[in-house]
N, C-alpha and C positions, 0 to 999 in steps of 0.2 A: 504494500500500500504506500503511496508517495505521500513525503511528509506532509504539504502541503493538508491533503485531506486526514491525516490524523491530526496535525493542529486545528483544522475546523470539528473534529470531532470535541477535542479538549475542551475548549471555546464553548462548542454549544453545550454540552456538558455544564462548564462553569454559571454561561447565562440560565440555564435550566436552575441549577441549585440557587441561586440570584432569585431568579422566581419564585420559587416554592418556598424560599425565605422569605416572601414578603416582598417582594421585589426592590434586594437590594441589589440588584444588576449592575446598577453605576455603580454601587459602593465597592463592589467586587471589582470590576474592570477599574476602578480607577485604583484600586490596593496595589493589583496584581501588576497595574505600569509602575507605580511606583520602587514596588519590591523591582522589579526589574532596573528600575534605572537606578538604585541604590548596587545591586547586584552588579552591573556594566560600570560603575565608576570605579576609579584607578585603574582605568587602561582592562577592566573587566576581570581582575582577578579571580574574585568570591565568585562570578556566572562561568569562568573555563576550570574552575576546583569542581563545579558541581556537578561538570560536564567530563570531565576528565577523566580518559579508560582507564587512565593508573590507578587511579584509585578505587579501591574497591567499595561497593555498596556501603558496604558499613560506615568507610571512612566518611564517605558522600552525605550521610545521613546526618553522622556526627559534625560535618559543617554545617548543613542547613540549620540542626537543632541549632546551634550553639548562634545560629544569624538570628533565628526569625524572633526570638523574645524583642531585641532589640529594634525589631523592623517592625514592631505593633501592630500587625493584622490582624483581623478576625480572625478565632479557631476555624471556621468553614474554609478560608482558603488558606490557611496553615496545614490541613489536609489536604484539601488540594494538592499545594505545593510537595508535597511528600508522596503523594501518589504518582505527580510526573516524575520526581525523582525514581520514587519505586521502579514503573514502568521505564525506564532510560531514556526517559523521553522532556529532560529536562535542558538539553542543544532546541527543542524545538516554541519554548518559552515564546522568545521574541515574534514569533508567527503567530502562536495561541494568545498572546496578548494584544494583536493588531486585527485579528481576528472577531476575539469577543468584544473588543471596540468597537467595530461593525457590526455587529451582532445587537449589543448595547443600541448602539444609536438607530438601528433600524427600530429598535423595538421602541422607542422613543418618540421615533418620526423626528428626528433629527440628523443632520448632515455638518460633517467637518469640511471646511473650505480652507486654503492657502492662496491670496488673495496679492500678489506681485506688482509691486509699484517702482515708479522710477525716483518719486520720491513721495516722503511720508504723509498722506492722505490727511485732511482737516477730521474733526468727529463727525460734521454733517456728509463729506464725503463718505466715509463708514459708514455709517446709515445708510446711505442712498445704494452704496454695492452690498450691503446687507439685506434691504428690501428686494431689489432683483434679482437677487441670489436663492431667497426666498420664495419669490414668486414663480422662481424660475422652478424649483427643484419641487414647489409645496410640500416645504419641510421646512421646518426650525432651522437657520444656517449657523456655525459655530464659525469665526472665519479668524484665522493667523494671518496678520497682515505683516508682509514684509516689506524690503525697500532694495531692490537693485538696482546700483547705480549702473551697470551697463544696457538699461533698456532705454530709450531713445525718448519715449512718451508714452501711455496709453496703460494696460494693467493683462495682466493675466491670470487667469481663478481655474483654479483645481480641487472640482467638488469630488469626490469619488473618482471614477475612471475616467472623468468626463472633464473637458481641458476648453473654457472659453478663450482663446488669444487675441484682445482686442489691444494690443502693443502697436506700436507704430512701425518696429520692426516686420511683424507679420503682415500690415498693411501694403510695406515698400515692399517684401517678398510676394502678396499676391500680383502688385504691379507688375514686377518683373515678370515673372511668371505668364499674364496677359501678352506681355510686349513680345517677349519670346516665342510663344504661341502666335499672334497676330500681328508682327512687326509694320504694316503696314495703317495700325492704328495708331503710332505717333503722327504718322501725316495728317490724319484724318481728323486729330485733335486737335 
């Protein structure tokens, strides 16, 4: 089975128990990144100990215990986390946590956006690519707005799999593109 669909197995899994607790779904998807990104800091030690063939099960066990008091999760995904260990199936974390994020936000009716600007956006600008973002997707839009200084003008927004490029870059690339195609529409302009 490719990891891919055993981390969606894990995931749904997790959202499931998230459920049937009450639905704390978020509360679990947002532990489970956390523990992760405490896990991946220093260059990802504690996440390639926990992953690591050398060490044997037991060793593996005895780091997670001796981490997770200090990493204050819930018992629910404190089991969790120990059953992906158990299963060897804790290299595959980073995917079952990107996963139940997705999972999480569908069930929400909610959507994460990445929102690329050439420079930093006013708050009413926000709003305005938050409502069409919005309107666009009808879903609640959550949106990371960044700032790269290599785009020319204009923004580019990455809802899910789905990539709006309204850059100025992308504008002069469709030009070109026409002109190359029908070079005899510069005269005609």
């Amino acid at each position: 089975m490719a990891d891919g669909t055993i981390a969606r197995r894990y995931a749904k899994a997790l959202v499931a128990l998230g459920q049937e607790e009450g639905g704390i779904t978020d509360a679990l998807t947002q532990e489970l990144e956390e523990v992760l990104q405490a896990l991946q800091a220093h260059e990802g030690q504690l996440f390639d100990a926990l992953c690591h063939p050398a060490l044997s099960p037991n060793e593996r066990k005895a780091v997670l215990d001796a981490i997770l008091p200090k990493l204050k999760v819930q018992p629910l995904l404190q089991n969790f986390l120990r059953l992906v260990l158990d299963k060897q199936r804790f290299s595959l974390l980073p995917a079952i946590a990107a996963d139940a994020r997705r999972q999480a936000d569908d069930l929400a009716g909610r959507a994460r956006a990445v929102v690329t600007t050439a420079t930093d956006l006013t708050a009413d600008m926000r709003k305005t690519v938050q409502a069409a973002l919005e309107s666009s997707t009808g879903k609640k839009v959550e949106i990371d707005f960044q700032v790269d200084s290599g785009l020319i003008g204009g923004m580019v927004a990455q809802v899910g799999d789905i990539s709006y490029d309204a850059s100025v870059r992308a504008r002069l690339e469709d030009l070109q593109s026409a002109l190359i195609r029908n070079p005899g529409a510069v005269a005609e302009a």
